[in-house]
Structures are given as C-alpha cells and as structure tokens.
Backbone as CSV, one residue per row, in Angstrom:
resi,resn,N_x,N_y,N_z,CA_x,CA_y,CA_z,C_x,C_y,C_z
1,UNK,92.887,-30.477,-147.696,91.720,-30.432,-148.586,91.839,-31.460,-149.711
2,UNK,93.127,-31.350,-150.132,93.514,-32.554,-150.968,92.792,-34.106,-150.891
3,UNK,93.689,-34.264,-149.983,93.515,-35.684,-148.996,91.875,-36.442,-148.717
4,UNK,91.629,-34.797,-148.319,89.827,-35.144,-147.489,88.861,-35.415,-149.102
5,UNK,89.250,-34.628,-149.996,88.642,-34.494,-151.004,88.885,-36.029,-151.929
6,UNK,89.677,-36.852,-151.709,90.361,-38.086,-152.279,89.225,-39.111,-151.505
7,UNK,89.325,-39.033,-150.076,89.502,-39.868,-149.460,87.430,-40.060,-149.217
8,UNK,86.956,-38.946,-149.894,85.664,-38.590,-149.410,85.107,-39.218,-150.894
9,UNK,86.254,-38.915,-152.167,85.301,-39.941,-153.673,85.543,-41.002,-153.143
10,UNK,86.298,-41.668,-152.121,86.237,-43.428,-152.192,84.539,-42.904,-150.980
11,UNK,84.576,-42.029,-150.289,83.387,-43.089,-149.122,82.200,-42.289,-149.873
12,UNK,81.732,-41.368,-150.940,80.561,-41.529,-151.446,80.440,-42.664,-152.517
13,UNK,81.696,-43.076,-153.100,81.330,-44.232,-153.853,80.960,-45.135,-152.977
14,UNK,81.445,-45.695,-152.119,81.361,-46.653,-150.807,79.267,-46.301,-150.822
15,UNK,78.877,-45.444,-149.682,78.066,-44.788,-149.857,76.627,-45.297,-151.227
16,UNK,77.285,-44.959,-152.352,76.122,-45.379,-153.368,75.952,-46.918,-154.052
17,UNK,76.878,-47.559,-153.693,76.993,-48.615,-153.956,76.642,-49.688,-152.458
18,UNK,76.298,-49.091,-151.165,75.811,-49.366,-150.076,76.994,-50.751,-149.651
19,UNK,78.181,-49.865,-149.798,79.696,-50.767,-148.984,79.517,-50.058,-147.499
20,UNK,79.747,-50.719,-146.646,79.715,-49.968,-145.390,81.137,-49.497,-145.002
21,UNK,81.690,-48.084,-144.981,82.574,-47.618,-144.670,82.336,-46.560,-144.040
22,UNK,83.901,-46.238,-143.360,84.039,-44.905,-142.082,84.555,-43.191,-142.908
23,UNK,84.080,-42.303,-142.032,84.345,-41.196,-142.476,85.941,-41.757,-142.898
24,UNK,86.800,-40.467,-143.622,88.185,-40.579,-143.883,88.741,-40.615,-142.367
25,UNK,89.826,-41.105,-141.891,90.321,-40.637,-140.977,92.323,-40.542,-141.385
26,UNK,92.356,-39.125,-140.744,93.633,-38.561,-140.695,94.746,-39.052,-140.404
27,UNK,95.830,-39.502,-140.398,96.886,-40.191,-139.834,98.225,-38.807,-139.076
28,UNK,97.604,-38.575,-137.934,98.481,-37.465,-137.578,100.133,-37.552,-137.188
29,UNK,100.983,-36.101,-137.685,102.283,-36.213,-137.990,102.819,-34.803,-137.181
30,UNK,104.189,-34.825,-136.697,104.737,-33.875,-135.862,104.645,-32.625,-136.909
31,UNK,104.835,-31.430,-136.284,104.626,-29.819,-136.924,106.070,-29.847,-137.966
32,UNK,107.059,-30.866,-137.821,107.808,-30.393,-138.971,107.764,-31.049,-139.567
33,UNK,106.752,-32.147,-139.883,106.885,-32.767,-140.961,106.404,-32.008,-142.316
34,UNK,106.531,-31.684,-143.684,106.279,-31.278,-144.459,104.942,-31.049,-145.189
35,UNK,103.757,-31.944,-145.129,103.200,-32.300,-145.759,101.705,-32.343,-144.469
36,UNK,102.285,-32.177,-142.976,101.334,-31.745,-142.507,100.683,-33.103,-141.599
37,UNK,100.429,-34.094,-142.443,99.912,-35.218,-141.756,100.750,-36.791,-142.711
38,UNK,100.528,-37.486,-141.853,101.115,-38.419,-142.732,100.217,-39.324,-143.735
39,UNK,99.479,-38.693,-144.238,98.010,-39.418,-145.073,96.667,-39.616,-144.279
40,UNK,95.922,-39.850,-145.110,94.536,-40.200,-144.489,93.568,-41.673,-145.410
41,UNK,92.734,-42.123,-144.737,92.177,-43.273,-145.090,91.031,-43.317,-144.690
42,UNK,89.883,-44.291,-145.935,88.607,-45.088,-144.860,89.069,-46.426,-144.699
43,UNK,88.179,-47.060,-143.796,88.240,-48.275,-144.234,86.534,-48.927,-144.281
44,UNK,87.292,-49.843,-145.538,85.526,-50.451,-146.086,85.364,-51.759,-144.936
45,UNK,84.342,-51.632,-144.264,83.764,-53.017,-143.338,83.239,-53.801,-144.046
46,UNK,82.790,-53.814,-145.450,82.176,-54.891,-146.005,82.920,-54.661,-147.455
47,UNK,82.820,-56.471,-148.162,82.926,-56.087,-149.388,81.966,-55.438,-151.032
48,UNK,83.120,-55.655,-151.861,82.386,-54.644,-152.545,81.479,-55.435,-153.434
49,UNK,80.908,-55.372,-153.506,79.272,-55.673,-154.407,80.397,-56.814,-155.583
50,UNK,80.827,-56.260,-156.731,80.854,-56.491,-157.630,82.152,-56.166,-158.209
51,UNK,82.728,-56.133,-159.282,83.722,-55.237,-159.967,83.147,-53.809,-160.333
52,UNK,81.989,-53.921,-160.761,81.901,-52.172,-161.154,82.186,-51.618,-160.032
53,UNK,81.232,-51.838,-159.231,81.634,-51.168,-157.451,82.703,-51.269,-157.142
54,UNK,83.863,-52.207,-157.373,84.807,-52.286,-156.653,85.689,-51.030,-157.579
55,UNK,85.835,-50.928,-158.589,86.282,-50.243,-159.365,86.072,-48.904,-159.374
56,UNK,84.903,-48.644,-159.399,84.424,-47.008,-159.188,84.980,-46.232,-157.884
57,UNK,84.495,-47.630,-156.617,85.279,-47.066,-156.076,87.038,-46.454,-155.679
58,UNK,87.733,-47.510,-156.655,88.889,-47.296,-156.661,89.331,-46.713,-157.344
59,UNK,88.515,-45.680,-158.347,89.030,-44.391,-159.216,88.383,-43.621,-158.551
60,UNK,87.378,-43.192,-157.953,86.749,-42.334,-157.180,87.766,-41.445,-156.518
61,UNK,88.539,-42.001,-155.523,89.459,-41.147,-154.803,90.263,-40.175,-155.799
62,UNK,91.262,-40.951,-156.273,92.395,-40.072,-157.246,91.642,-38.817,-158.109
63,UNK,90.378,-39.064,-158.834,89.695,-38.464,-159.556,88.818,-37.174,-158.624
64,UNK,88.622,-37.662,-157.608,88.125,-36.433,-156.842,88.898,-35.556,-156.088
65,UNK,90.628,-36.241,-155.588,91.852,-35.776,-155.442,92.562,-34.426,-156.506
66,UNK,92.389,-34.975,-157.809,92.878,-34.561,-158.559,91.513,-32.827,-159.079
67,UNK,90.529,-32.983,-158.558,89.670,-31.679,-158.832,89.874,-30.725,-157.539
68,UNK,90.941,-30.633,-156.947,91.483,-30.142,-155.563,92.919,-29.787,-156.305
69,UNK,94.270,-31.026,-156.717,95.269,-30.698,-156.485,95.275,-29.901,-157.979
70,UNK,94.538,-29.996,-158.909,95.316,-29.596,-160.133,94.851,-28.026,-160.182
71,UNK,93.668,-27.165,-160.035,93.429,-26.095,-159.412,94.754,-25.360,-158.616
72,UNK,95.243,-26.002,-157.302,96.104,-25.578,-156.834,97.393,-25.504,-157.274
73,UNK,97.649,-26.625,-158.197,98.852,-26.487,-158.913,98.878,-24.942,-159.671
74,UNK,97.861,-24.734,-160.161,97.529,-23.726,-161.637,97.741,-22.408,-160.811
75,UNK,96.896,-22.043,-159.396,97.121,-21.005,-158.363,98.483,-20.723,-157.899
76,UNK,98.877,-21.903,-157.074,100.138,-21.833,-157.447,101.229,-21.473,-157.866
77,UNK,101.235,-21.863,-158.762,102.197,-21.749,-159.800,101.942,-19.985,-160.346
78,UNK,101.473,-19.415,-160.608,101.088,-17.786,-160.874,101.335,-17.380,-159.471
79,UNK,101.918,-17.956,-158.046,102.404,-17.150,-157.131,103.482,-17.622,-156.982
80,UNK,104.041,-18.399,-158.031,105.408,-19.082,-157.494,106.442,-17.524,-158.385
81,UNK,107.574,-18.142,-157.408,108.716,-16.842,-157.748,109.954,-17.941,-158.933
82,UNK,110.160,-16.904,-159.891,111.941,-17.762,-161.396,112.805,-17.239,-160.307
83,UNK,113.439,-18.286,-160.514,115.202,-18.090,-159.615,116.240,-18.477,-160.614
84,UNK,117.352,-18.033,-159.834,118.324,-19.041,-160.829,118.603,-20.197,-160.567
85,UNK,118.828,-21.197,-161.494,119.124,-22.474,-160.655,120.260,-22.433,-160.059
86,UNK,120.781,-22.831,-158.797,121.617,-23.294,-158.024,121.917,-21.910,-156.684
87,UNK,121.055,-20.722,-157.592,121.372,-19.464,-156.274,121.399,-20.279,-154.947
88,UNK,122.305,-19.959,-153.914,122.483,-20.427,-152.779,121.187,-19.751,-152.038
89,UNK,120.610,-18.699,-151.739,119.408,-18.698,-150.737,118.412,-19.390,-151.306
90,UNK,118.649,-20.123,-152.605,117.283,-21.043,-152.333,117.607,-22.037,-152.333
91,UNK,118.719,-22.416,-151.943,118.968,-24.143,-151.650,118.110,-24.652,-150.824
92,UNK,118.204,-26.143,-151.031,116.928,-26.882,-150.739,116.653,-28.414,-151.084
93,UNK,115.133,-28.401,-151.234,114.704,-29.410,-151.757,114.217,-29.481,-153.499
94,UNK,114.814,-30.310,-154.309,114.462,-30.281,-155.610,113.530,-31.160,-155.980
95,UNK,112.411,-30.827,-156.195,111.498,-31.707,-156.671,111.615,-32.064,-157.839
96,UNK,111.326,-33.304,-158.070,111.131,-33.882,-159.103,109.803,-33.950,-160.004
97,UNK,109.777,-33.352,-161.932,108.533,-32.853,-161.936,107.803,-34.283,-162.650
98,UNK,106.894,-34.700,-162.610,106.076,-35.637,-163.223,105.339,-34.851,-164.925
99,UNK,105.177,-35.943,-165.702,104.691,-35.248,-166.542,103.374,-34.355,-166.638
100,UNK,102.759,-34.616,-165.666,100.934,-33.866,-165.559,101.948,-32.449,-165.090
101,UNK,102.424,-32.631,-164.089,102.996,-30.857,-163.060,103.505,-30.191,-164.666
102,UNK,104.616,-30.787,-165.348,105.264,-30.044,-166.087,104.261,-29.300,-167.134
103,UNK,102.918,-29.990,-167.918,102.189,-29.549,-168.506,101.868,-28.459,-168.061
104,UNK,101.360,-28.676,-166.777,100.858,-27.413,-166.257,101.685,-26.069,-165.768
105,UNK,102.792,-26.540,-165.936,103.889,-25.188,-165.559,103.946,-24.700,-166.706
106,UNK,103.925,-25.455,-167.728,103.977,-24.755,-169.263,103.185,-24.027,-169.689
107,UNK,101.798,-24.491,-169.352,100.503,-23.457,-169.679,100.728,-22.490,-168.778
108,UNK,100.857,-22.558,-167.478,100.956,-21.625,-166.439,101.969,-20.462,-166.700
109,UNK,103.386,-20.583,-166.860,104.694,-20.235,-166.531,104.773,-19.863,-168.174
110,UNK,104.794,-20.767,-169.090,105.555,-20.653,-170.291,107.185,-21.520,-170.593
111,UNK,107.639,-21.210,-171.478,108.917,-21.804,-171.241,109.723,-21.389,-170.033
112,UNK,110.629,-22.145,-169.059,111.363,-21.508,-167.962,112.560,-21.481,-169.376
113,UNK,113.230,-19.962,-169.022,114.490,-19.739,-169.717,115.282,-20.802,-169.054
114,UNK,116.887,-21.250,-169.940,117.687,-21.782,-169.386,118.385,-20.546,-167.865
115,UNK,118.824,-21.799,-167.230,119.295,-21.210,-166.301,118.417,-21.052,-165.121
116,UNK,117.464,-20.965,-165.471,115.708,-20.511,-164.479,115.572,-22.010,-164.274
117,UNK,114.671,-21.289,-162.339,113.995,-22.721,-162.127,113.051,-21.771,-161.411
118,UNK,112.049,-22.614,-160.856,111.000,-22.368,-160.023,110.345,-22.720,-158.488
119,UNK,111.052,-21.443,-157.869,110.615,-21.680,-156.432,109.147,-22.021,-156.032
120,UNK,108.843,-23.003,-155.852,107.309,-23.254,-155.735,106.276,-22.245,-154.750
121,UNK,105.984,-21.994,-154.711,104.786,-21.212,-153.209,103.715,-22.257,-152.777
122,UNK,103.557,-22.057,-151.168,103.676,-23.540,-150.578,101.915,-23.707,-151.463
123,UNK,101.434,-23.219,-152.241,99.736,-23.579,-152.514,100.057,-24.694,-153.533
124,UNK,101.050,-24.466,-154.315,102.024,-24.854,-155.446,102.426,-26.588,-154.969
125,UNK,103.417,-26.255,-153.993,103.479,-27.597,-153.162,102.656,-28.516,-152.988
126,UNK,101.877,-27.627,-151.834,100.779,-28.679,-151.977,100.208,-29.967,-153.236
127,UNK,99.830,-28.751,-154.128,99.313,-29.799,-155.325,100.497,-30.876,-156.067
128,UNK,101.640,-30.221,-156.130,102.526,-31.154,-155.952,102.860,-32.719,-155.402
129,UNK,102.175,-32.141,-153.921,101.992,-33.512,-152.585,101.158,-34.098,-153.327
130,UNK,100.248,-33.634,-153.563,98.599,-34.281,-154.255,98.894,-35.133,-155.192
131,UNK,99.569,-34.613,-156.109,99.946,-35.338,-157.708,101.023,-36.909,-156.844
132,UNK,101.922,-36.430,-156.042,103.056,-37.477,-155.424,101.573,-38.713,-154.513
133,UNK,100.734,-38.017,-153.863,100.017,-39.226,-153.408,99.234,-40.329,-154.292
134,UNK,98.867,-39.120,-154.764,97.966,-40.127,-156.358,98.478,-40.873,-156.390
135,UNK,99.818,-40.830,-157.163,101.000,-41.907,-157.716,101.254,-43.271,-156.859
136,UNK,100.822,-42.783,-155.946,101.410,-43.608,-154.801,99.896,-44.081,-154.313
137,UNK,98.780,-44.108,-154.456,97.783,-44.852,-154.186,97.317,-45.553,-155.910
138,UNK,97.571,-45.174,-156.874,97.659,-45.296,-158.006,98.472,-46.898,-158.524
139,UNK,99.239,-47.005,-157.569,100.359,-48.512,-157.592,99.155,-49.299,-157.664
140,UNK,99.760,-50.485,-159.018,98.404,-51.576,-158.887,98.592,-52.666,-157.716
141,UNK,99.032,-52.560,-156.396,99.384,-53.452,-155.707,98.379,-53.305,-154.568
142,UNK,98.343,-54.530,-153.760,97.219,-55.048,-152.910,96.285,-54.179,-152.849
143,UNK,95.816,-53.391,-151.704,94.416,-52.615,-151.347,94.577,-51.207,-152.030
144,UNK,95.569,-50.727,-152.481,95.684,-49.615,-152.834,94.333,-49.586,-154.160
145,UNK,94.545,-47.821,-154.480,93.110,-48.494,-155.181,93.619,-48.672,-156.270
146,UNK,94.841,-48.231,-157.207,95.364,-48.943,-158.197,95.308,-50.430,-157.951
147,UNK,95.478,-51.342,-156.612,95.200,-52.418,-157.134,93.227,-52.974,-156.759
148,UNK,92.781,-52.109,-156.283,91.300,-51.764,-156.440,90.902,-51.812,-158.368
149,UNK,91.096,-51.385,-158.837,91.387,-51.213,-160.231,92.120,-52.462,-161.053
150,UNK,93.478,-52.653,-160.700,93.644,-53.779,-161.242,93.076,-55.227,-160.961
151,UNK,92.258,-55.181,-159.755,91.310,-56.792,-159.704,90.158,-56.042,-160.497
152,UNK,89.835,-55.311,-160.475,88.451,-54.637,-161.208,88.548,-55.449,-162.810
153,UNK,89.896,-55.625,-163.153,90.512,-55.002,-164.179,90.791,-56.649,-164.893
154,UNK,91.329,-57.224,-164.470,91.973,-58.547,-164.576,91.569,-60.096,-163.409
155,UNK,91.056,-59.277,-162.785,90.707,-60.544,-161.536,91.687,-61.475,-160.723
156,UNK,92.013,-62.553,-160.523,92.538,-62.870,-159.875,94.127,-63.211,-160.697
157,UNK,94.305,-62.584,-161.462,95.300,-62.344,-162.262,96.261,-60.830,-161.626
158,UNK,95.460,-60.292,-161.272,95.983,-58.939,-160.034,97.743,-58.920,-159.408
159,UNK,97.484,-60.421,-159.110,98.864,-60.760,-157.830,100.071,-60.404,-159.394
160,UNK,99.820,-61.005,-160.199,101.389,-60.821,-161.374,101.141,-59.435,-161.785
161,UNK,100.349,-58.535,-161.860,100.309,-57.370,-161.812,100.922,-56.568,-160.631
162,UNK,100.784,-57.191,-159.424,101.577,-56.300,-158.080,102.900,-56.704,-158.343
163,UNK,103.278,-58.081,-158.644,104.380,-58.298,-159.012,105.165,-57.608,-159.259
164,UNK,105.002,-57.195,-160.703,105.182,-56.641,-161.611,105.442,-55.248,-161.458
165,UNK,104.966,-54.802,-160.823,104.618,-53.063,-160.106,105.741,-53.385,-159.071
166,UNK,106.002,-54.123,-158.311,106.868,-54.093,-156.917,107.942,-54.459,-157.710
167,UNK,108.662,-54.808,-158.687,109.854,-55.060,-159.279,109.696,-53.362,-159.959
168,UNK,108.937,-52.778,-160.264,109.756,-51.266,-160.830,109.744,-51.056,-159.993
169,UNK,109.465,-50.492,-159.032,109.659,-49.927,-157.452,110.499,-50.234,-157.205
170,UNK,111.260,-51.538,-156.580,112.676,-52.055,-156.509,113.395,-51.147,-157.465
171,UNK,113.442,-51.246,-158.703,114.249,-50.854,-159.941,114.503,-49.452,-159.808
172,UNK,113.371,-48.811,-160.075,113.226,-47.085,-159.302,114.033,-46.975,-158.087
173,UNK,113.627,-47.537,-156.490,114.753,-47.991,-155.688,116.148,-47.852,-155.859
174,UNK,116.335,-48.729,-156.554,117.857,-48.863,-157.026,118.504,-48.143,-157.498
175,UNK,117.970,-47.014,-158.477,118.329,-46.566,-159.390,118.513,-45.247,-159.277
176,UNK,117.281,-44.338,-158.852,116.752,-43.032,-158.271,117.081,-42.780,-157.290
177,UNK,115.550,-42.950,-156.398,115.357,-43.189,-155.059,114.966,-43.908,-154.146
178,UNK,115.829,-44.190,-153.139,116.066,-44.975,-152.060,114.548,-45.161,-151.632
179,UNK,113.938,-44.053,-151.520,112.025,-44.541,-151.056,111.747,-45.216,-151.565
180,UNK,111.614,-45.765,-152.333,110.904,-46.465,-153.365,110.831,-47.652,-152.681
181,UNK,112.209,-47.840,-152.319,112.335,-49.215,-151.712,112.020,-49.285,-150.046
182,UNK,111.461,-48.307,-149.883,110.728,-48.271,-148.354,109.273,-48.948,-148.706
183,UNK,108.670,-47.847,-150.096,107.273,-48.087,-150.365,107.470,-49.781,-150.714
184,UNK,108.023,-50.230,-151.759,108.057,-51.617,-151.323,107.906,-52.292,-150.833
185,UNK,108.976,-52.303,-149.725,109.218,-53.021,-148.638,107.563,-53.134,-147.734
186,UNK,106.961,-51.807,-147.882,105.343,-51.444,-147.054,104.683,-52.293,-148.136
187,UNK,105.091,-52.420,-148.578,103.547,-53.305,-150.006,103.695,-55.094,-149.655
188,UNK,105.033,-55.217,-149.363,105.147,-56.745,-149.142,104.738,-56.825,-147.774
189,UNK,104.912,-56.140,-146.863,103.986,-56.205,-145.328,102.607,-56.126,-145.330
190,UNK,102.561,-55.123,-146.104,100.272,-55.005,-146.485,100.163,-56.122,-147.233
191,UNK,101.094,-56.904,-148.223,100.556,-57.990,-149.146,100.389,-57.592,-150.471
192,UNK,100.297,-58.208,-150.952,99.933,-58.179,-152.611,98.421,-58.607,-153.059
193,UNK,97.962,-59.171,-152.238,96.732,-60.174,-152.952,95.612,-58.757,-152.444
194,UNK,94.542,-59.194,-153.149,92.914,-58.468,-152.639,91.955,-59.206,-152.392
195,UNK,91.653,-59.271,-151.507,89.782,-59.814,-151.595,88.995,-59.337,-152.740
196,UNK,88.153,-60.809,-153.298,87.493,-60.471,-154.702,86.212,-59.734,-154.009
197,UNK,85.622,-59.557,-154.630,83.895,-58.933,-154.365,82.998,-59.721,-154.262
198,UNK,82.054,-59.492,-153.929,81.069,-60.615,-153.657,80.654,-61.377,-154.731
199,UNK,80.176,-60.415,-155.968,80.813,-61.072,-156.999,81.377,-60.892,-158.443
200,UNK,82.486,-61.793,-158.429,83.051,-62.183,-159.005,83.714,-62.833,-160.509
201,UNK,82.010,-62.779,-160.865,82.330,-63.238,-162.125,81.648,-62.607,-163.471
202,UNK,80.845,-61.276,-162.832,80.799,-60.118,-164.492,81.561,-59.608,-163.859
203,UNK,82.156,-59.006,-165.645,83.497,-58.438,-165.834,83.120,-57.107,-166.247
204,UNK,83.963,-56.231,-166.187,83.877,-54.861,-165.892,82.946,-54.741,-167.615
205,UNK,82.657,-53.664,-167.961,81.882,-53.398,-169.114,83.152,-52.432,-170.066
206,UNK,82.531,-52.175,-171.137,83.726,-51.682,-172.661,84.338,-50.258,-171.713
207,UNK,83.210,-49.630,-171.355,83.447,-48.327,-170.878,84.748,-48.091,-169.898
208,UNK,84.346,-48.501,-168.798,85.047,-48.908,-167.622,86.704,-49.158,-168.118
209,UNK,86.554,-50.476,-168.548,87.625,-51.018,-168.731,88.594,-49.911,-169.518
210,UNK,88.119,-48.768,-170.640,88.935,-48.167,-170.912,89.071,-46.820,-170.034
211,UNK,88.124,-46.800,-169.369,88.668,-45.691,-167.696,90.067,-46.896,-167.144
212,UNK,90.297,-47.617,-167.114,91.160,-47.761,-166.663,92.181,-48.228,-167.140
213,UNK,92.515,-48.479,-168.111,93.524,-48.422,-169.296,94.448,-46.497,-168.962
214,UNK,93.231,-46.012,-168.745,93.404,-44.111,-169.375,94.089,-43.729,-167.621
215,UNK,93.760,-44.688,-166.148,94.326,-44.550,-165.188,95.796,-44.689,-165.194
216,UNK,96.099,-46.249,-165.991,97.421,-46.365,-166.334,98.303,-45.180,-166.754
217,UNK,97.761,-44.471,-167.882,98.163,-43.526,-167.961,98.444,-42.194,-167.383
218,UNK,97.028,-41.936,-166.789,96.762,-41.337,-165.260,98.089,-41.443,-164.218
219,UNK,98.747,-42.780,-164.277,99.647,-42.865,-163.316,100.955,-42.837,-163.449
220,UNK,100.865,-42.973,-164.626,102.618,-42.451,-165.698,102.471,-41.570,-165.856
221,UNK,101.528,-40.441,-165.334,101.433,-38.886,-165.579,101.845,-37.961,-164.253
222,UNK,101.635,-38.909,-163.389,101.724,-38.178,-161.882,102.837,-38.882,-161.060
223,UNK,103.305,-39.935,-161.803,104.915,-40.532,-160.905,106.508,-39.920,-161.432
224,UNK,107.109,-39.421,-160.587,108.586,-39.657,-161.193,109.765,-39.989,-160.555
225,UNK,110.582,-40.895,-161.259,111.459,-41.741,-160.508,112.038,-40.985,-159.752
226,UNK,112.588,-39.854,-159.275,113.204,-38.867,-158.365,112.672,-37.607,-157.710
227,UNK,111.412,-37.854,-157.152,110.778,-37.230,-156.226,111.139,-36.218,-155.379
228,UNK,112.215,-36.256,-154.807,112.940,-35.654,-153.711,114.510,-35.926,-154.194
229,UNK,115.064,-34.516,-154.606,116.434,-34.119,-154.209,116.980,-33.246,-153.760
230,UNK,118.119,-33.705,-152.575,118.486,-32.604,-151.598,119.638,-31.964,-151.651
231,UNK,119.429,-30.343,-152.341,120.845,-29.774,-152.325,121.742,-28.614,-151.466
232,UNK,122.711,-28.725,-151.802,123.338,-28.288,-150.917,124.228,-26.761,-150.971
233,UNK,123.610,-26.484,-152.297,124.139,-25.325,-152.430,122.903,-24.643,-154.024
C-alpha cells in the first residue's frame, strides 16, 4: 500500500501535467524476502513539460508515500511489544532508527526506559520499509526523484549534486553499511545525469523552491547511516 500509494503521486502528477506514463508496476521478489517485493515503479514515456512539472512530480511520490507509511508507523507502534535489549528470543535484526521514526516512537511509546527496546509489529515495519524507501528515492542522483528535484532545483548543475550525494554514500559505505556501497555502485550504472524538460529555462518559483529546500530536510529525516544490524544474541 505503501509503495502503490508513492508510486500512484508520481503517475497522477504525470497525469495532470499530461506526461505520458504507465500504471506503477511491481518488481516481484521470492516469499522470503522481507519486504515482500523488491520495489515498484512508472515509467514516464515523455518528457516533463517544464521544471514545475518536473518537480511536482518528483515530490509527489515520497509525499503521497509518506500519508500511508507515517499512519502505520503510529498503528504500529501502539501494537509493538518493550523487551529487554539483548533478551536472546528476540535476537535478530536491529534496525536502525532515522530521525522522523524516533519522533514518532516518542509521541507514540514515550521515553523507552534504559535497558528497553522495541520489538516492532510487522504494521510497524512496514512503515519503517516506507520511511527506508523514501530515503532511498529521496537521493539527489540521476532519475531518482530526489534527483527529479534537484534538476528542478539547480538545472544542469544537478550532476555536482549526484556527485556529491554518491561520495556520502561511499562514506556511509565505508563507515556503517556495506549497502550503501551496493546503492552506489546502482547509481553509477543508472548514471548520474537527467534529461532536462522540454523546457528549460523558467526556474522553479519562491514557493517551490522552498518545498524543496524542506525535502532536503525531508531526507535527513528518513535516512540513517545503519539501517540493518544483525545480532546474534
């Protein structure tokens, strides 16, 4: 619901701005994978009008994503079970919390006492996944719509912006987690650059431009360098 709900603000923006694009389509994944499918996508057959268009559409998704995952976080979380940290029957997977999740465990939960952690319940998860995809379509690099946003944003100035984004990723990589430097490695195969819009040369308006200033932030709210840790006791 997440996913479909993301993937459905890019094709009604698509849609009102008369870009020709395909329903979302699913990217299907074996029954143990975690998360169910391995993402979903449209793709646009034509380009986009303009920067506003190109832009709207590239906050559209996350923003209509996020009226799905943050709900479920909040549900969630009021069915999630306090453990102790390290009890052996709940060894596992340790997620890593981003600053948006933690807000919301706080309003939700309250302070966790020391010692306490929180077994998620899979509705919980989910929104979790949700907040981890954002982040990860949120990157200002090539087609993603963070970099949908950053040509919106800067124009053909974009590429030192992916740059720029694919050196913390490396760094994160290095440092954290080893994915990082998978997602990478996938950004220099998709590319860095974007196709401009048809056109090209009005620039986004006062408004806009600080919607996406407030995405930046948006995306330092929903990333964290250690996503996934696996323990063993």
């Amino acid at each position: 619901a997440i996913l479909f709900s993301h993937e459905m603000g890019h094709y009604l923006a698509c849609r009102y701005y008369k870009v020709d694009a395909t329903f979302p389509y699913f990217i299907p994944a074996p029954p143990v994978f975690i998360a169910g499918t391995f993402g979903a996508f449209i793709r646009m057959k034509s380009p986009a009008t303009d920067r506003r268009a190109l832009f709207d559409v590239g906050i559209a998704g996350p923003l209509a994503g996020l009226c799905v995952a943050l709900p479920a976080i909040v549900v969630g979380l009021h069915w999630s079970e306090l453990i102790l940290t390290g009890a052996e029957e709940h060894a596992g997977i340790a997620l890593g919390t981003p600053l948006l999740f933690s807000l919301l465990q706080w309003l939700t939960l309250g302070p966790i006492p020391e010692g306490g952690d929180v077994l998620l319940h899979p509705v919980a998860f989910a929104g979790w996944i949700g907040l981890f995809v954002t982040a990860l379509n949120l990157l200002p690099i090539g087609q993603l719509d963070g970099g949908h946003i950053a040509y919106a944003l800067v124009g053909r100035r974009h590429r030192m912006v992916a740059i720029l984004a694919l050196l913390v990723l490396v760094g994160m990589g290095i440092t954290y987690w080893s994915g990082w430097l998978f997602w990478a490695s996938l950004s220099l195969i998709l590319g860095l650059r974007h196709p401009p819009p048809l056109n090209d040369v009005t620039r986004l308006d006062e408004r806009r431009r600080l919607v996406g200033i407030a995405s930046l932030l948006l995306l330092l709210s929903v990333i964290t360098p250690s996503p996934f840790n696996f323990s063993e006791s």
